[in-house]
C-alpha positions as CSV (number, residue, x, y, z in Angstrom):
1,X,-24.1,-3.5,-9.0
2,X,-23.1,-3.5,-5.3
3,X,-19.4,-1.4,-4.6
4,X,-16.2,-3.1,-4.4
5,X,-15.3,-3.4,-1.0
6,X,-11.9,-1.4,-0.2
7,X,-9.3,-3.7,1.3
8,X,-7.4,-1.4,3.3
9,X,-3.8,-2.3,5.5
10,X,-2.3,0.2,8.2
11,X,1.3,-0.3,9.2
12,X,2.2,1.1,12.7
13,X,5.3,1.0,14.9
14,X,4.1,0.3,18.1
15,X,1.2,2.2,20.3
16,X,2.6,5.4,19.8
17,X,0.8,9.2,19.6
18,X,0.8,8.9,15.9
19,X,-0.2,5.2,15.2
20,X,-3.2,5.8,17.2
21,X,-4.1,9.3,15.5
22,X,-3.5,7.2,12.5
23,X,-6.1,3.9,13.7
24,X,-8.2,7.0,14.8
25,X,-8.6,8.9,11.7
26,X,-9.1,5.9,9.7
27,X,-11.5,4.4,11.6
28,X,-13.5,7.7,11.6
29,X,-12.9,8.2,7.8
30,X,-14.0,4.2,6.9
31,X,-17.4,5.0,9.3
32,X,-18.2,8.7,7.0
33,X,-17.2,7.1,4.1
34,X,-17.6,3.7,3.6
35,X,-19.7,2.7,5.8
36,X,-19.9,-1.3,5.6
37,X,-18.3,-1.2,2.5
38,X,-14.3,-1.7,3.6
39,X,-11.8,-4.1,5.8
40,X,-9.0,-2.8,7.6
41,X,-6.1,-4.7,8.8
42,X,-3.8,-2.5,11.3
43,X,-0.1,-4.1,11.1
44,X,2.3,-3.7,13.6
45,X,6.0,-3.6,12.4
46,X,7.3,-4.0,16.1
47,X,5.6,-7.7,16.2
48,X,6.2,-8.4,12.8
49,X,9.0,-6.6,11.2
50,X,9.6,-9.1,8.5
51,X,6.1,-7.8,6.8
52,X,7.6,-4.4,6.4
53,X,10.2,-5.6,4.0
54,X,7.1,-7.4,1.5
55,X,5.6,-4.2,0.9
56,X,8.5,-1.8,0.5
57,X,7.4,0.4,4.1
58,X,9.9,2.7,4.6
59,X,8.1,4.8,7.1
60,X,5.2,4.4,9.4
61,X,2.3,4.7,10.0
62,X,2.2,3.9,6.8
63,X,-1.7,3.5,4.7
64,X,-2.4,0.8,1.8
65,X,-5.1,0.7,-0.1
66,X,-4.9,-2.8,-2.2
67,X,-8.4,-2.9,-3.2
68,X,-10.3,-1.8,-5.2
69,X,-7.1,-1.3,-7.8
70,X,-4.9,0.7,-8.2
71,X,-3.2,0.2,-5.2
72,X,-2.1,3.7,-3.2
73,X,0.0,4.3,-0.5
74,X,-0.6,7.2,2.4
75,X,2.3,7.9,4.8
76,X,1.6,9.6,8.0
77,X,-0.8,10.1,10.7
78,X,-3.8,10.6,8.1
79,X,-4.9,13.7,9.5
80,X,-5.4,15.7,6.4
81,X,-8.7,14.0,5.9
82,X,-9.3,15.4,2.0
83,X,-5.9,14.0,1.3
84,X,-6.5,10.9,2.7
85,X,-10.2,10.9,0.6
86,X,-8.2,11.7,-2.5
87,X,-5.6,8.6,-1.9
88,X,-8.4,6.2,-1.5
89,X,-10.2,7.5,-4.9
90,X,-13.1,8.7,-2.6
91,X,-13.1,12.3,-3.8
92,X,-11.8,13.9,-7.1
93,X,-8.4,15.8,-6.8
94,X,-8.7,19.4,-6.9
């Protein structure tokens, strides 16, 4: 049975030092991890601020991880790479 592809949507502000630490880190993460196996869509409040309001983002950069269920949120520049693994049900929590 092949994996369920992770559906994945990042929530920035603008091109700012932490929205692109944040594009960074998940890129790099997705590649480790997931390989071909995920799709990101990187959402920029500043152009479309009326998206922010749909899924409750009260802070950016903000991660959502739709699929595969159940949906989890990660706020913040997604540095803390094993915290960002445990969010997205990729490694057991300690």
């Amino acid at each position: 049975m092949e994996a369920e592809k992770y559906k994945l949507c990042l929530y920035i502000a603008g091109k700012t030092q932490k929205s692109n630490n944040a594009i960074e880190n998940l890129k790099k993460y997705c590649e480790e991890e997931l390989k071909d196996k995920y799709t990101v869509e990187i959402i920029d409040l500043l152009e479309h601020p009326h998206l922010a309001e749909g899924e409750q983002i009260i802070a950016v950069p903000t991660l959502v991880k739709n699929l595969p269920a159940p949906v989890r949120v990660l706020v913040g520049d997604l540095s803390d790479k094993i915290k960002v693994l445990v969010g997205l049900n990729l490694v057991a929590d300690k």
